[in-house]
KEKEBA-310374 format. One record per residue: residue in three letters; z, x, y of N, C-alpha, C in turn. Coordinates in pm, whole numbers, plus 50000, padded with zeros to 5 digits. Layout:
<recs>
ALAZXYZXYZXY;...
</recs>
This chain:
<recs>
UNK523845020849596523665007249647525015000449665;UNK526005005549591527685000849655527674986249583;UNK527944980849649528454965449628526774958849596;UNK526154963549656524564955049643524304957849491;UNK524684965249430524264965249305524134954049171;UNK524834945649212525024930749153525364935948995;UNK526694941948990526964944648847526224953248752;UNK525224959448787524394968748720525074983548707;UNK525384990048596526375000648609524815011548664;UNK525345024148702524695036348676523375035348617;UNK523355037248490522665039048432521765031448399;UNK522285020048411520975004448429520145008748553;UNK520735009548677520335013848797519405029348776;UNK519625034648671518645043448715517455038848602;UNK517675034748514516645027048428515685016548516;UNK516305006748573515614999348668514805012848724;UNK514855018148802514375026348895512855033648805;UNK513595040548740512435045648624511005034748576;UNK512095024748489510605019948451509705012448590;UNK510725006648696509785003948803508345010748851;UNK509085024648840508235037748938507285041648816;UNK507445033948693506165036248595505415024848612;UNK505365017648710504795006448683505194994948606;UNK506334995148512506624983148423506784971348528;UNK506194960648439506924945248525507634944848481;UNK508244934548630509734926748536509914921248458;UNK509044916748403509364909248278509584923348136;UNK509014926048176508974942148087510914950648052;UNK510824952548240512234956048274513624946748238;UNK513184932948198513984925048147514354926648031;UNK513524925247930513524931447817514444937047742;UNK513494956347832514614967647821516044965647822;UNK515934957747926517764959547946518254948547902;UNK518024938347886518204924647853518844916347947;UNK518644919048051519364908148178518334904448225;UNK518514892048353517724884448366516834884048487;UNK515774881648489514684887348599515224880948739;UNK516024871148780516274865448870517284883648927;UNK518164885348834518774896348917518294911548922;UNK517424912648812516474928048822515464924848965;UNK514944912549007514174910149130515024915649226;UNK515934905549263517214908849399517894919149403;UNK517814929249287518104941149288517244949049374;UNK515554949349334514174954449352514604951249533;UNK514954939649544514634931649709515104940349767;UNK516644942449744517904947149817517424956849892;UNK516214962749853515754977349896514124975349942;UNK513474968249912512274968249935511624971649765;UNK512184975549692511474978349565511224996449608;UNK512025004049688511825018249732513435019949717;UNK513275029449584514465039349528515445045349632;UNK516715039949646517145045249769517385063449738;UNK517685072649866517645086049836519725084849840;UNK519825092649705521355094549681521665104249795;UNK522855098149809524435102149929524355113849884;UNK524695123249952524855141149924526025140250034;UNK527005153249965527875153850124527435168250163;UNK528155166950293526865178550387528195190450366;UNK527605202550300528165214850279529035223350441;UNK530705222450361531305226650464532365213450492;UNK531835202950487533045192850458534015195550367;UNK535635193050379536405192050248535775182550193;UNK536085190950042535885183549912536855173349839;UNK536485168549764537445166049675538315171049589;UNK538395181849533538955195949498540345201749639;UNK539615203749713540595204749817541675196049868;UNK540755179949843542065172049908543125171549817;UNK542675176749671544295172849549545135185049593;UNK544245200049663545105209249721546435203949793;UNK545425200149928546065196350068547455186149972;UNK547245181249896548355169749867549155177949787;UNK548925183849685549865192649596551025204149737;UNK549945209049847550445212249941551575205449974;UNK551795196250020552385183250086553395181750012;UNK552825181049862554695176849806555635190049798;UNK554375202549800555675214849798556505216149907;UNK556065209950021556525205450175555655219150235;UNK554675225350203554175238050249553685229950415;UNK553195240050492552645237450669551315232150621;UNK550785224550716549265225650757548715240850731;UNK549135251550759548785263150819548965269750691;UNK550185268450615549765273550491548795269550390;UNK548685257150392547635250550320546315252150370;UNK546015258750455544755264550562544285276350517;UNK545505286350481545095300350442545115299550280;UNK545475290150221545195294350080543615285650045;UNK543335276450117541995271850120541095275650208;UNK540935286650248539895294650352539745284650450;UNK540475274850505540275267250621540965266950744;UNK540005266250883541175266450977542545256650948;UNK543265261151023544795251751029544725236251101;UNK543545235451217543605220251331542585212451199;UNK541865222851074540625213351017542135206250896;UNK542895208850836543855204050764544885198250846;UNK545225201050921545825190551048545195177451021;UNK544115176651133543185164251131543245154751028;UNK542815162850895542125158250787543955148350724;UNK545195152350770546515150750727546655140250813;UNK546055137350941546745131151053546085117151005;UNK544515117851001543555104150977543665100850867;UNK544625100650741544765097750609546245091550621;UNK547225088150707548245087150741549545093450740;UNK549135109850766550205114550758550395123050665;UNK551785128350656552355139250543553095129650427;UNK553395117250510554125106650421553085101650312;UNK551685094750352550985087650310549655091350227;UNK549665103750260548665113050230547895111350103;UNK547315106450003546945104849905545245114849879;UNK545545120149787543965129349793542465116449751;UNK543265112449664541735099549632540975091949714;UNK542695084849801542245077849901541455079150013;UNK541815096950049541345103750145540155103650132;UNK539965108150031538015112449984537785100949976;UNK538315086749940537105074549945536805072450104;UNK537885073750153537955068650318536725078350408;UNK536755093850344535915102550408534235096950367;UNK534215093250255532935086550206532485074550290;UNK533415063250303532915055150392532905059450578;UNK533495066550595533395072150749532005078050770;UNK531725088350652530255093250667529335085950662;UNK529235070450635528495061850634528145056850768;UNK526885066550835526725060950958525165061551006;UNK524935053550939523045049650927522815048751048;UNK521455059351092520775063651158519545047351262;UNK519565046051368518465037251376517055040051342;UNK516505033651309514765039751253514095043051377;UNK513305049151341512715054651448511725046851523;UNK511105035151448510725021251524511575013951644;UNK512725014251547513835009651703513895017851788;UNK513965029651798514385037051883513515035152000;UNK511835030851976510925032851991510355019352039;UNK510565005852110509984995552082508394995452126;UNK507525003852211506335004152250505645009152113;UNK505935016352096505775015851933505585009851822;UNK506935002751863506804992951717505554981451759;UNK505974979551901505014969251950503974968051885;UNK502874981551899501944988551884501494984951756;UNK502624993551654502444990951499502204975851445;UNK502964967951516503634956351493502154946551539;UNK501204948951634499974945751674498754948051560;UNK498764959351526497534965951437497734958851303;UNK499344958551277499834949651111499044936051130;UNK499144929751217498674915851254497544913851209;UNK496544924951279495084928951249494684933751130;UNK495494934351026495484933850896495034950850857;UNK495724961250972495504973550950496414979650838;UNK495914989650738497024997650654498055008650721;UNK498995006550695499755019750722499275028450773;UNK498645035150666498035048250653497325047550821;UNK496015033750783495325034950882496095037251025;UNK496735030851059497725031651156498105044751155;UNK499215054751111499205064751118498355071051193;UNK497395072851096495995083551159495995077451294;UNK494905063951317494775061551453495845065351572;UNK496735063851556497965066151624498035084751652;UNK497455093951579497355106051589496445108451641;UNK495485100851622494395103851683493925099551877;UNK494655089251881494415082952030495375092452086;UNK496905093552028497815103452129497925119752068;UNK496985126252095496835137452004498235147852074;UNK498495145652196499375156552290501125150552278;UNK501195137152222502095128052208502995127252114;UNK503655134652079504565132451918504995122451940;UNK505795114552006506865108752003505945092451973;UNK504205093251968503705083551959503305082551827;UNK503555094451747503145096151579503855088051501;UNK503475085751394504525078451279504075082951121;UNK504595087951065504085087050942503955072550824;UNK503085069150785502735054350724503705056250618;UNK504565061550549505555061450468506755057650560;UNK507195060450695507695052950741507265037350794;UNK506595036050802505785020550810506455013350715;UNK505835016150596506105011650453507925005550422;UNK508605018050510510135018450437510695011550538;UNK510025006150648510414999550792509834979750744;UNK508804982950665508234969450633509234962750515;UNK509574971450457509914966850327511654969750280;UNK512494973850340514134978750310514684965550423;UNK514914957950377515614945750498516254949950566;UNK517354964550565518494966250655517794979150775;UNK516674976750772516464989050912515904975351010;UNK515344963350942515614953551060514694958051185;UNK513504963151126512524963851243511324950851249;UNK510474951651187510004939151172510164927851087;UNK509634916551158509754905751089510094902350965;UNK510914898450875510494897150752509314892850653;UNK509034885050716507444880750652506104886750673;UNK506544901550787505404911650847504874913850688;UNK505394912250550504504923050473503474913550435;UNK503704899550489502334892750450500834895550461;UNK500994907650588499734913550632499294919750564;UNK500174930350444499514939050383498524933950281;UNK497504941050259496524935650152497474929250063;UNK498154937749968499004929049826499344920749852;UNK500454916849967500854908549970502034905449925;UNK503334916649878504194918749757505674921649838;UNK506184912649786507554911149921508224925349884;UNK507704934849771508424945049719507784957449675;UNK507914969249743506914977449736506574982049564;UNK505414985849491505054987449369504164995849365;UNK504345010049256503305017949217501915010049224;UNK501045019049171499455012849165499635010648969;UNK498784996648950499024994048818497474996248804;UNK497004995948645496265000848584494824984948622;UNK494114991248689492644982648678491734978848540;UNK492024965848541490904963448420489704958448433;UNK488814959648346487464958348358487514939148302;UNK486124940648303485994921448285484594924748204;UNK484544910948095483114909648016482024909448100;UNK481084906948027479944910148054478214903147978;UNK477684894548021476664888047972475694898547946;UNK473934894947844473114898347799472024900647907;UNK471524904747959470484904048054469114909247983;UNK468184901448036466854908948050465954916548104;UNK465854928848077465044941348163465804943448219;UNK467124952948171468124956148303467704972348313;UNK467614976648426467694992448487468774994648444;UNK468585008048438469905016548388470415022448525;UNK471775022248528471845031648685471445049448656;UNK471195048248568470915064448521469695063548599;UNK469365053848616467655061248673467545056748827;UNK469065055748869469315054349053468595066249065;UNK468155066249211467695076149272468545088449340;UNK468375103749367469695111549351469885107349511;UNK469855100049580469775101549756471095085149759;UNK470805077449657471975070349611473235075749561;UNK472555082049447474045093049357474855094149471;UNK474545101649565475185116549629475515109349786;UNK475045099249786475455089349927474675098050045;UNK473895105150016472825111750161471785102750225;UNK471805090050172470895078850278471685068650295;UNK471485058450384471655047550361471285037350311;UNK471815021450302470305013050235471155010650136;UNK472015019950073472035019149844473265012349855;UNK473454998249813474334987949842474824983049674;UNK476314984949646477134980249517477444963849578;UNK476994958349445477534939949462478244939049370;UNK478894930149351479584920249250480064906049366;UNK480854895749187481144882449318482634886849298;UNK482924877849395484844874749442484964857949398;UNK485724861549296486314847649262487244837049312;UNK487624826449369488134818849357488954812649279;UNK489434796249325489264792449182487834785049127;UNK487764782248984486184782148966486134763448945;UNK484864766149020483714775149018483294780849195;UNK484574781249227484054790249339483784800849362;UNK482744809849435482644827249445482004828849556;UNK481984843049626481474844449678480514862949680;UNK479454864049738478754880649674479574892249775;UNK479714898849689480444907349796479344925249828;UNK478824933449909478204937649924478604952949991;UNK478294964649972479064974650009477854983050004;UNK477784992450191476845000750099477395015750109;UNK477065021950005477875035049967477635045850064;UNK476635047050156477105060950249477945052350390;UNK477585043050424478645038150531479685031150517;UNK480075027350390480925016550311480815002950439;UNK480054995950474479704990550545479914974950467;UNK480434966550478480824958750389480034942450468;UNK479654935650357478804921050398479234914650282;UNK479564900350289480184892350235479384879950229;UNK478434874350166477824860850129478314849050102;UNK478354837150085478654824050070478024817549986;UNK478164818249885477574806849770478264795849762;UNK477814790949865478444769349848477744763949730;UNK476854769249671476744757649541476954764249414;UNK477604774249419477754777349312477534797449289;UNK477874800449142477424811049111476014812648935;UNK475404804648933474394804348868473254815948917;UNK472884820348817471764832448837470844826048936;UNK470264817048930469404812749041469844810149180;UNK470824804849184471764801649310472254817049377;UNK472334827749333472884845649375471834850849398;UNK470584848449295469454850449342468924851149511;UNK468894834649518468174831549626469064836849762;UNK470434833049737471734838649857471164853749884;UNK471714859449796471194876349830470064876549865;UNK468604868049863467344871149922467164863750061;UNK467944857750049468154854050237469254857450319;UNK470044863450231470724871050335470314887050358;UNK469724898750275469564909450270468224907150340;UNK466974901550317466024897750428466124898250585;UNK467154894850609467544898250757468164909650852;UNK468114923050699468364936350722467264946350699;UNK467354954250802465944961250831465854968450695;UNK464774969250649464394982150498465264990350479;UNK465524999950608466105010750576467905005950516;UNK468194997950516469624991950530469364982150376;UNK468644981750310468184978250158467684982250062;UNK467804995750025466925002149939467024998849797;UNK468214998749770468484994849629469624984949620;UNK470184980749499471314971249447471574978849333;UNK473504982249317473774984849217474784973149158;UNK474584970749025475554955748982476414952748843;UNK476944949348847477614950148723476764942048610;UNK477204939948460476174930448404476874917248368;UNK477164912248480477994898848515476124887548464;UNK476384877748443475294867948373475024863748509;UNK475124865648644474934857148760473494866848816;UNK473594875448775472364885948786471214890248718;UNK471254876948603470334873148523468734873048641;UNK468694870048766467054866348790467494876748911;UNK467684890748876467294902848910465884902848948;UNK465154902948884463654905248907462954896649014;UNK463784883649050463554878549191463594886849264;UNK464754890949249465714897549394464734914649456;UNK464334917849329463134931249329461724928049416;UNK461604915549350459764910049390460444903849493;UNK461314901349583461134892149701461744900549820;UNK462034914749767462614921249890462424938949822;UNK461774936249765460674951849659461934963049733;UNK463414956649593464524961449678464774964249524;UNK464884974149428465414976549286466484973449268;UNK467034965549162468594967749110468694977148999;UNK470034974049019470344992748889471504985348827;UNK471894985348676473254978548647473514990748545;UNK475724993148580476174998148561476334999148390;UNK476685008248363476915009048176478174997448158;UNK477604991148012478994982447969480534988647970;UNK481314981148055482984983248089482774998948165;UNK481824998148249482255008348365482325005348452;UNK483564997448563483114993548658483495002748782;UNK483755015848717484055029448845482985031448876;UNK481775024448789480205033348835479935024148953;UNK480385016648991480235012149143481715009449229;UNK482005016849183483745019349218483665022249394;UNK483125019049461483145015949613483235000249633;UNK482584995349553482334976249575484014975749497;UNK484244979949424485604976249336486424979049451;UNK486694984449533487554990749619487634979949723;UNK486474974149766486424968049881486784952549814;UNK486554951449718486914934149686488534937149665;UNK488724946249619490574946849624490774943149776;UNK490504955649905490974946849985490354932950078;UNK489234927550007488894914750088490294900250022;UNK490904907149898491714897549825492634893549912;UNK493034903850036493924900350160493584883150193;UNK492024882650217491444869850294491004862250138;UNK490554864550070489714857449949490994854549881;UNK491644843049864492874844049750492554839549606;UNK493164844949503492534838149375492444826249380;UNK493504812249464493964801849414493284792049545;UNK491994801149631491764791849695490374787149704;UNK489894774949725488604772949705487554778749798;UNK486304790949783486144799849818484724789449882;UNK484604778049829483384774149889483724768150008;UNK484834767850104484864759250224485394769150292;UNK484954782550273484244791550374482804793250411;UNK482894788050497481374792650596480874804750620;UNK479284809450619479084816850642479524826250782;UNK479894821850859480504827550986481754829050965;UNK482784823250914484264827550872484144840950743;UNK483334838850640482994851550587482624867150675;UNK482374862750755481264875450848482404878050936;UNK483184872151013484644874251002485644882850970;UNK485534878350799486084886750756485994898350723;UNK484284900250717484074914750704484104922350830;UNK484084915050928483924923251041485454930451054;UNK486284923950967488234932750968487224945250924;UNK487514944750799487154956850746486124966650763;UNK485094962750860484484973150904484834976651027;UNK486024972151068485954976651237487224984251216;UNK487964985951106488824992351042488465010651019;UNK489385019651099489115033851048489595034850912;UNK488525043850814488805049550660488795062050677;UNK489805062950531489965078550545488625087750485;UNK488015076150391486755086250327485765086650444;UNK486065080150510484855081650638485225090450782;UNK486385100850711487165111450828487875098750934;UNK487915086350901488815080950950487665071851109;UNK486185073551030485775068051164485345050151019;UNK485305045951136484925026251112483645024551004;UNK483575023950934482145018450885481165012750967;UNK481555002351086480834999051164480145012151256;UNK480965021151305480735035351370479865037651296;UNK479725044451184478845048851073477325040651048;UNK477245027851079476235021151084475575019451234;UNK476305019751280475935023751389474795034651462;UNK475335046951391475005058751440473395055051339;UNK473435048851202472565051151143471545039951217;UNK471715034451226470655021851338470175033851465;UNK470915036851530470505047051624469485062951596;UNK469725066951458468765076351440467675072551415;UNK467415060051359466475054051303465895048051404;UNK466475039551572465745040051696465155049051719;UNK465755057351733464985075751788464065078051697;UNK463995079651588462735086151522461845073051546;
</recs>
């Protein structure tokens, strides 16, 4: 990092690096080292929070070893040419290397090798620049609140005969986030779900309490056509918080990951989730409702409405498992793009919600071979015309 390093020797610098890429926060990384988070951040910035790859010199260049030669050469007053044959090198490559260092007079071996270090310093343009229909391109889909990744694929997929239209989403990433390749915007990473001016491992998911319910199903006794995602219909809920008491239901169903998003303007009281989910799932044909799987959040207390008014079963997950509906967990991570913790979730309308789900289903996934959830529901509305 050269001069960007802001006083951090070596070994701080590779400590930073380490506990980063374990996930530690900064406040964590402060700690360790005992300096102060204002400059372990602007360190993280300098780069995007992505470990730069160490300088190598490219084999076949003089070394450093050689240049104390070439100079020990020099004071014996030996030729270019002798100093060529006792270092297996042509005579014009020790020439050169004598001429651009200033000479036989000036010649210094240290100096030489720092000077050869900064000459080799000749950063490449990214391949976005090179490329602006491209970036255009990329730079369009980011807007649309597409992932990397997703991008990638699509991009392989529309120009299948086209390299020069490919990108790998790790370059995305190192184009969004390293300030000095200077392709997009700076504030482009606002699009990404996180939201994190600095790229970061995946940190550890925690689970949340859990109220008493009455007559709860066990998901043990889901049906195996749910398990195994071979129908449609079998839909994971939980709410999306706000700040409180705002929420809203969030809805996923597991063979199309097909995502629907509800509006509770008055609240999240068991009676109030109740009635939302029975007028909104009412307006989806049977086959597209078979079951509810739910966490044992207290808002799902009048379950047995939701059964008798749409003879639609719920199933709730075992206490602190919330991988057992680990598709709905997935999808409220990325609705957090649009849902922010700190904003009041009730002065969204039901049509700005529907909105938002319509991003994410019109969005290619990779568990879905990269076709839309909407595609996928689609096709299933259509078999279900035909028969």
């Amino acid at each position: 990092m050269g001069s960007r390093a802001l006083g951090f020797s070596v070994d701080q610098q590779n400590l930073i690096w380490d506990l980063h890429r374990r996930g530690e926060s900064i406040r964590e990384i402060e700690r360790v080292l005992g300096e102060t988070m204002p400059r372990i951040r602007r360190f993280l910035r300098e780069s995007g929070g992505i470990r730069p790859v160490p300088r190598t010199r490219r084999i076949g260049h003089i070394t450093a070893g050689e240049r104390e030669e070439i100079s020990r050469g020099i004071a014996a007053d030996d030729s270019a040419r002798t100093i060529a044959e006792k270092l297996g090198r042509s005579p014009s490559t020790i020439s050169r290397e004598i001429a651009r260092n200033g000479g036989r007079a000036e010649y210094r071996a240290l100096d030489a090798d720092a000077a050869a270090y900064v000459r080799a310093r000749r950063p490449k343009a990214s391949i976005l620049c090179a490329r602006p229909i491209l970036q255009e391109i990329i730079t369009t889909k980011l807007h649309e609140q597409w992932s990397p990744q997703q991008i990638s694929v699509w991009l392989r997929r529309e120009n299948p005969s086209d390299p020069s239209r490919w990108v790998s989403h790790e370059t995305i990433y190192r184009c969004l986030y390293i300030p000095s390749r200077k392709v997009f915007d700076s504030t482009t990473f606002h699009e990404l779900r996180t939201d994190r001016p600095i790229r970061r491992p995946r940190g550890k998911k925690r689970s949340h309490g859990c109220g008493r319910i009455r007559n709860m199903v066990s998901i043990d006794r889901r049906p195996p056509a749910a398990d195994d995602r071979s129908e449609p219909g079998h839909l994971e809920g939980d709410l999306v918080f706000g700040t409180r008491p705002s929420a809203v239901a969030t809805l996923v169903d597991r063979q199309s990951r097909f995502t629907h998003v509800v509006a509770l303007p008055d609240g999240y009281r068991a009676e109030t989730v109740a009635d939302a989910l029975v007028t909104y799932l009412s307006r989806l044909p049977a086959h597209l409702r078979r079951s509810l799987t739910w966490d044992r959040g207290r808002e799902m207390a009048k379950h047995e409405h939701i059964t008798t008014a749409l003879d639609m079963p719920v199933y709730f997950c075992a206490p602190h498992h919330p991988w057992q509906r680990g598709t709905n967990e997935n999808t409220n991570g990325l609705l957090r793009q649009y849902l922010r913790k700190n904003a009041d979730l009730r002065s969204f309308t039901q049509d700005d919600l529907n909105m938002i789900a319509a991003r994410l289903n019109d969005r290619p996934r990779r568990v879905l071979d990269w076709d839309s959830p909407r595609q996928r529901e689609e096709q299933v509305l259509g078999t279900y015309a035909a028969g």
